[in-house]
C-alpha positions as CSV (number, residue, x, y, z in Angstrom):
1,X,-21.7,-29.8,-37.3
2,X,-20.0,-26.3,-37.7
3,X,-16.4,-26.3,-36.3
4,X,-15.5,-23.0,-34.9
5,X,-11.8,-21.4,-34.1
6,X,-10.0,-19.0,-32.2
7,X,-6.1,-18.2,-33.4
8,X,-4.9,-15.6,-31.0
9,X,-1.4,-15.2,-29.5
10,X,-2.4,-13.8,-26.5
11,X,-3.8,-17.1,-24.1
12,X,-5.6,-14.8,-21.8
13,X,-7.7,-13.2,-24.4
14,X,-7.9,-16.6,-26.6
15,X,-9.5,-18.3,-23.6
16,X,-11.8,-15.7,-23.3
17,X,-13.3,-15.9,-26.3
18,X,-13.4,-19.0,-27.2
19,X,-15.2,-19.5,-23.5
20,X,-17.6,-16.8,-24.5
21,X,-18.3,-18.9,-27.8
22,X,-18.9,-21.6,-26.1
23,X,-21.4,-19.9,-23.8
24,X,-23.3,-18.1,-27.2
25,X,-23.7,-21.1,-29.2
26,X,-25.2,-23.4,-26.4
27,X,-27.8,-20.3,-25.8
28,X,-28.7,-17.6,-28.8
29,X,-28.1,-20.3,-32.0
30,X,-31.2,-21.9,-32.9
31,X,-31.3,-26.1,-31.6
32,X,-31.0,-27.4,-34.8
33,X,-27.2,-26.0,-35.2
34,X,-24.8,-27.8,-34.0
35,X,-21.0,-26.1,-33.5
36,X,-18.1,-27.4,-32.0
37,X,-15.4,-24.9,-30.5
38,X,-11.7,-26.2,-30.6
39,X,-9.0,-25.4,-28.0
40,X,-7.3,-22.1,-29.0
41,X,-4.5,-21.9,-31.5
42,X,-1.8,-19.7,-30.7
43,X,-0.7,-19.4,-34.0
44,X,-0.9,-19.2,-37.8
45,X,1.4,-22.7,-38.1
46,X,-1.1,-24.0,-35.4
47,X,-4.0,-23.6,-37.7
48,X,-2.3,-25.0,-40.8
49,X,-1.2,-28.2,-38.7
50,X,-4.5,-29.2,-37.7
51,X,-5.9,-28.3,-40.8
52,X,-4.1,-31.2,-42.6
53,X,-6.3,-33.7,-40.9
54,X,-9.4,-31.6,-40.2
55,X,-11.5,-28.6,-41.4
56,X,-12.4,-25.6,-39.4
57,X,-15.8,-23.5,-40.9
58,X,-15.2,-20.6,-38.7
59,X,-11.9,-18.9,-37.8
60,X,-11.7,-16.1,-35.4
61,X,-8.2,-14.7,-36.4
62,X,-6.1,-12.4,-35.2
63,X,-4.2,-9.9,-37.0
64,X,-1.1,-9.4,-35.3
65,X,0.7,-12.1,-34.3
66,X,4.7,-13.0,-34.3
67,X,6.1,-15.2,-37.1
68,X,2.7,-16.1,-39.7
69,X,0.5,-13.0,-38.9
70,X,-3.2,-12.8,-39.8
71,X,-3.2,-11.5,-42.7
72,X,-0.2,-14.1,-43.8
73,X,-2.8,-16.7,-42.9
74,X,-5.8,-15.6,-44.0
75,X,-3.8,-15.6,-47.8
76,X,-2.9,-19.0,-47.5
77,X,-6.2,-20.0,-46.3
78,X,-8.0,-19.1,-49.3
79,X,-5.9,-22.3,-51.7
80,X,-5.7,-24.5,-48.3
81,X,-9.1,-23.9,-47.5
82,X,-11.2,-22.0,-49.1
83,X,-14.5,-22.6,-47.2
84,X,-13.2,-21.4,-44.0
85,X,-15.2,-18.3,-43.2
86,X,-12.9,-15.8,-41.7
87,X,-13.8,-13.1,-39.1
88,X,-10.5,-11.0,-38.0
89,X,-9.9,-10.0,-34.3
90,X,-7.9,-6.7,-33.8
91,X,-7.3,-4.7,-31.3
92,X,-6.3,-1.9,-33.6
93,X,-8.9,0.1,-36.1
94,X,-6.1,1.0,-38.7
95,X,-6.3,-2.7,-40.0
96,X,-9.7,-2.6,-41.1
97,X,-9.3,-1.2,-44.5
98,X,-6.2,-3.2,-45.2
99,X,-8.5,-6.6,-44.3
100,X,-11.0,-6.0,-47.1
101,X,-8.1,-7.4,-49.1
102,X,-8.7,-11.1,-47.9
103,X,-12.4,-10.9,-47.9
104,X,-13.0,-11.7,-44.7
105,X,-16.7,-12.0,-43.4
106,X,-16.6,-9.6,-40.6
107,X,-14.2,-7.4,-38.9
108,X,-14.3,-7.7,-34.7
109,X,-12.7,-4.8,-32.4
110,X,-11.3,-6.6,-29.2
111,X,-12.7,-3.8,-27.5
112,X,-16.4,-3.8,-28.8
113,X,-16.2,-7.5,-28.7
114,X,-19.2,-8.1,-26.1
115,X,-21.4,-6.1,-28.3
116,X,-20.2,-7.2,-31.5
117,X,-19.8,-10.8,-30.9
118,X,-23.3,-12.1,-30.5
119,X,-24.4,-10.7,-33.9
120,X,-21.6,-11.9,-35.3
121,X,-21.8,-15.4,-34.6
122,X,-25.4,-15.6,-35.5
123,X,-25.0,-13.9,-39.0
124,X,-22.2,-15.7,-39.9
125,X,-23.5,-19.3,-38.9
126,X,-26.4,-18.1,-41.2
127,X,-23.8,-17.3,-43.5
128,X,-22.3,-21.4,-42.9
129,X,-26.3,-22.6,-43.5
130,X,-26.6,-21.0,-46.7
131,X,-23.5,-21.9,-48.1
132,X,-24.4,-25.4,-47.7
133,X,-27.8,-24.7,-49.7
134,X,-28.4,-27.2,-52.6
135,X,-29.8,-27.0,-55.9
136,X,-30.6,-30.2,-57.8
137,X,-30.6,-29.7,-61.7
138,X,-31.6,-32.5,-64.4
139,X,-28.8,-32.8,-67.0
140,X,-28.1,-34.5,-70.2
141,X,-26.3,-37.1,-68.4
142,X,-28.7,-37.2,-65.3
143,X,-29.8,-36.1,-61.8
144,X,-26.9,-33.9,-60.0
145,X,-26.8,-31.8,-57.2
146,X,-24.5,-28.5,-56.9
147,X,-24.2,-26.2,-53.9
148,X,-25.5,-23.1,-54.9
149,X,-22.3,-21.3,-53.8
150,X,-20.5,-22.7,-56.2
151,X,-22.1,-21.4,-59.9
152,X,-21.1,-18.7,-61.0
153,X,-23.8,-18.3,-63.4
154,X,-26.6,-20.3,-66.1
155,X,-26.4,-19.5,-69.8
156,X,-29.7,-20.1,-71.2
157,X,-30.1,-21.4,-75.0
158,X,-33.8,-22.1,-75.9
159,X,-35.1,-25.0,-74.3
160,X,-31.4,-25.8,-72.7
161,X,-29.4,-23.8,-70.0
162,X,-25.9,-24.5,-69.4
163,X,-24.8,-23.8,-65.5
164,X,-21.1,-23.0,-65.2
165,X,-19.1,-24.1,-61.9
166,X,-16.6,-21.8,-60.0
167,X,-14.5,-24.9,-61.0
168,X,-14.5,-24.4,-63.8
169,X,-16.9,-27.1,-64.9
170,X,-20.2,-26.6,-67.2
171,X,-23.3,-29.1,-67.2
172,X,-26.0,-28.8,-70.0
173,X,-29.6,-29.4,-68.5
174,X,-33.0,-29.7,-71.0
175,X,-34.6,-26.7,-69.4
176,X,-35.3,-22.9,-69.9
177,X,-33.3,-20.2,-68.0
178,X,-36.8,-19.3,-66.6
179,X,-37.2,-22.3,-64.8
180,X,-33.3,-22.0,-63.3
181,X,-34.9,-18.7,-62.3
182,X,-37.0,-19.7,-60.2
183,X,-35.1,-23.0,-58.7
184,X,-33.4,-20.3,-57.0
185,X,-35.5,-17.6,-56.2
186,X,-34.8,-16.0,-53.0
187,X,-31.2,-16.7,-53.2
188,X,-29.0,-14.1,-54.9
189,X,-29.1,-14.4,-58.3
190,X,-29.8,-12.3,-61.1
191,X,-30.9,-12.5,-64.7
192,X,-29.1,-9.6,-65.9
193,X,-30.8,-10.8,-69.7
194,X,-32.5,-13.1,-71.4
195,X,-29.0,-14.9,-71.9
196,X,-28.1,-15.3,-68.7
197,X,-28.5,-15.8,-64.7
198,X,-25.7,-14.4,-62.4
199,X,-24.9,-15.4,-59.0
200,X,-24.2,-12.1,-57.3
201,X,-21.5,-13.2,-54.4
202,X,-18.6,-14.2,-58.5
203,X,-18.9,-10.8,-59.7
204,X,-15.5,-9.7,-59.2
205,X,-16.3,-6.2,-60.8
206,X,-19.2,-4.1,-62.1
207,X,-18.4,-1.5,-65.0
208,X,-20.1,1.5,-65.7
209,X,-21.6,0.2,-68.9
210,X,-23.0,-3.2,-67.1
211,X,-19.8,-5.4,-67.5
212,X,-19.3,-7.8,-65.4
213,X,-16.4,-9.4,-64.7
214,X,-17.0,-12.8,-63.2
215,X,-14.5,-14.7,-60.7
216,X,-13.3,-16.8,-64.2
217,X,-12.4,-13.8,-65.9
218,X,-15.6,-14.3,-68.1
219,X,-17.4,-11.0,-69.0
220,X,-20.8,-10.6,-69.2
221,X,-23.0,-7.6,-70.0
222,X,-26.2,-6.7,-68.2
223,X,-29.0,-5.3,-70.9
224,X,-29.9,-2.0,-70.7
225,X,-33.6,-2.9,-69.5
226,X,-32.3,-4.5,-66.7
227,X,-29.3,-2.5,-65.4
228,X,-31.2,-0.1,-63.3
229,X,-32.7,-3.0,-61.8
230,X,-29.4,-4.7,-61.6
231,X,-27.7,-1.6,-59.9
232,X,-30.2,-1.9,-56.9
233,X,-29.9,-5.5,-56.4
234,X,-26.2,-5.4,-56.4
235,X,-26.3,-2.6,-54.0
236,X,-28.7,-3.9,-51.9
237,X,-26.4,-7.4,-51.9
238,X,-23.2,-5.4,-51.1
239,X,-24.7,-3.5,-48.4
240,X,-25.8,-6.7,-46.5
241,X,-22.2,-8.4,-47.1
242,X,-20.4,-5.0,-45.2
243,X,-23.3,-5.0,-42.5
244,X,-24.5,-8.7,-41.9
């Protein structure tokens, strides 16, 4: 059950869409999804309150709001909660660029929302579905299963591969890297050597010379063989993340 949100200060236009959610997820998501839209919350403090005693996977945010504004929330939002996949609602352009900073998965114009809306819900409740993709992996200490979201990559050693959390966890498995490989083939990954297996979505930066700089603040190096390679995936990856 996906649990979807409107926070909007203005109750006419909060109504609105949250009525027009209502009447997209009942008829363009596919049966097997199953969403639940809350009552509106006309503010940032609103959002945090009910957050203490539930979770909220989708939040349709506003920007500009009195007291905690969007932006304000959305900061908070990523140690409160994390998961919650934000998609900003603004009646103004000119915030756009200054949204990138909070990663948010999509960036709605008030005035484009009829057209933009449908599209939006659908990709990001594919977005929700993937994220709760599993992977189960055989290590030393037995059978355990990890979301694929959260590794940020596998280090391969022989016949053993270590896979490294974005907790900050690591769990050795009796297996080669090439087998990881294809546990998660079609998901985005990349083995940028024979060393290692990246997941795209933790690289926090991509050098010139093929460093990457991973959401731990681990650097890796993609091999020469492989960086033309790599520099398509990756582009190919970001450009689906700014359009999807």
């Amino acid at each position: 059950m996906l649990t979807i949100a409107v926070c909007d200060d203005n109750p006419q236009f909060a109504h609105q869409l949250t009525a027009r959610l209502r009447e997209l997820c009942a008829h363009i998501l596919p049966e097997r999804v199953e969403c639940r839209i809350t009552a509106a919350f006309s503010s940032g403090e609103e959002v945090l309150r009910y957050l203490r005693e539930s979770s909220i996977h989708i939040l349709f945010l506003d920007i500009d709001m009195p007291g905690m504004g969007g932006f304000e929330l959305a900061s908070d939002l990523g140690s409160r909660a994390p998961d919650t996949v934000i998609i900003f609602v603004s009646a103004y352009d000119d915030f756009v660029y200054s949204s990138f900073e909070y990663a948010p998965f999509r960036f709605l114009r008030k005035s484009h929302l009829e057209e933009e809306l449908p599209v939006t819900l659908r990709k990001v409740v594919e977005k929700c579905m993937m994220d709760s993709e599993t992977v189960t992996v055989h290590t030393l200490d037995g059978e355990l299963t990890l979301r694929l979201r959260d590794i940020l990559y596998w280090e391969g050693e022989g016949n053993y591969y270590t896979v490294r959390t974005a907790d900050g966890e690591a769990f050795r498995c009796r297996s080669t890297l090439s087998a990881a490989e294809e546990l998660v083939a079609g998901y985005d990954f990349f083995r940028i050597h024979q060393g290692y297996l990246v997941n795209l979505e933790h690289i926090r930066a991509v050098g010139d010379d093929g460093a990457l700089r991973m959401d731990n603040g681990t650097t890796l190096y993609v091999s020469r063989r492989k960086l033309t390679a790599f520099r398509e995936a990756y582009m190919q990856f970001t450009r689906r993340r700014l359009t999807r």
